[in-house]
C-alpha positions as a printed Julia matrix, in Angstrom:
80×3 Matrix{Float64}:
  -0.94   -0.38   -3.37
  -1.88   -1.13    0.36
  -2.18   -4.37    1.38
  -2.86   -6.11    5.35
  -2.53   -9.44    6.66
  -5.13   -9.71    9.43
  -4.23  -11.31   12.91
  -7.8   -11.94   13.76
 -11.01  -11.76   11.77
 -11.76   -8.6    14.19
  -8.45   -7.0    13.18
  -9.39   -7.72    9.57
 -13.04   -6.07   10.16
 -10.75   -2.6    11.86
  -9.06   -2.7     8.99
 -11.98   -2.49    6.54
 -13.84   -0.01    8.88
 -11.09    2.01    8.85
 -10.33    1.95    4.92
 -14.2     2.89    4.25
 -14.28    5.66    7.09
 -10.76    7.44    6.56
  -8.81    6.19    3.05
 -11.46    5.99    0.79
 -12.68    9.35    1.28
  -9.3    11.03    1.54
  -8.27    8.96   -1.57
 -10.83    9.69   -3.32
 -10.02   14.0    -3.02
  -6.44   13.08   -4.44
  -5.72   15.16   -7.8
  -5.07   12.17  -11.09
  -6.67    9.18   -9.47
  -8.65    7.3   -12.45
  -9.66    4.22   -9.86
  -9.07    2.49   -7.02
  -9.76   -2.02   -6.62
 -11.05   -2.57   -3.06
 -10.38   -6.53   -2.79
 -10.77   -8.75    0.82
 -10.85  -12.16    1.62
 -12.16  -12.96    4.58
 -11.01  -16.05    5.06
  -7.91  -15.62    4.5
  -7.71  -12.56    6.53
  -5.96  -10.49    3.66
  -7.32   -7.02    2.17
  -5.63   -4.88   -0.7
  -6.17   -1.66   -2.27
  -5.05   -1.59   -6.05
  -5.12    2.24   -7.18
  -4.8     3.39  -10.68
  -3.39    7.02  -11.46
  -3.18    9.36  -14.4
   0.45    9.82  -13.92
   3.07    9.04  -11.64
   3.17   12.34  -10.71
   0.35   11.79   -9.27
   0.8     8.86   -7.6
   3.72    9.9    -6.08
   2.03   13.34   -4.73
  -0.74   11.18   -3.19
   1.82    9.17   -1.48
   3.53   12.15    0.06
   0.28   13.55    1.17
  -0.86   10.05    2.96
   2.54   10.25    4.69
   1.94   13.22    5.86
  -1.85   12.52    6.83
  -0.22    8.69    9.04
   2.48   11.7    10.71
  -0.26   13.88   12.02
  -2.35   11.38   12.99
   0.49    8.96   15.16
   0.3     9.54   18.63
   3.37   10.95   20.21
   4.58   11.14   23.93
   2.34   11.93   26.3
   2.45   15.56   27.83
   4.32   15.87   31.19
């Protein structure tokens, strides 16, 4: 489960840009998922992703890939 608390409608719309652009699709490849519940409220500046999985093998092996997927993708120090 994924969940965000928005600090600003536009933070809230990132969010949602971001989810439909980069999780779903890279969710979606993951080995035992059955579904996934995309739910947002707007005005309440909340969002959560509910997924379902075969297994908890699976679950857990999706989780260790996303890890991996946030590490490569966090900016480090900049070169000297």
């Amino acid at each position: 489960m994924n969940r965000h608390l928005a600090r600003s409608p536009d933070d809230l719309e990132r969010w949602i840009t971001r989810a439909r652009e980069h999780v779903k699709p890279s969710v979606r490849q993951d080995p035992g998922l059955k579904t996934a519940y995309w739910l947002v409220d707007r005005e309440g500046g909340k969002a959560l992703i509910i997924t379902i999985w075969e297994s908890e093998e699976a679950m857990r092996a999706s989780e260790k890939r996303a890890r991996g997927v946030r590490r490569a993708h966090r900016p480090g120090p900049a070169p000297p």
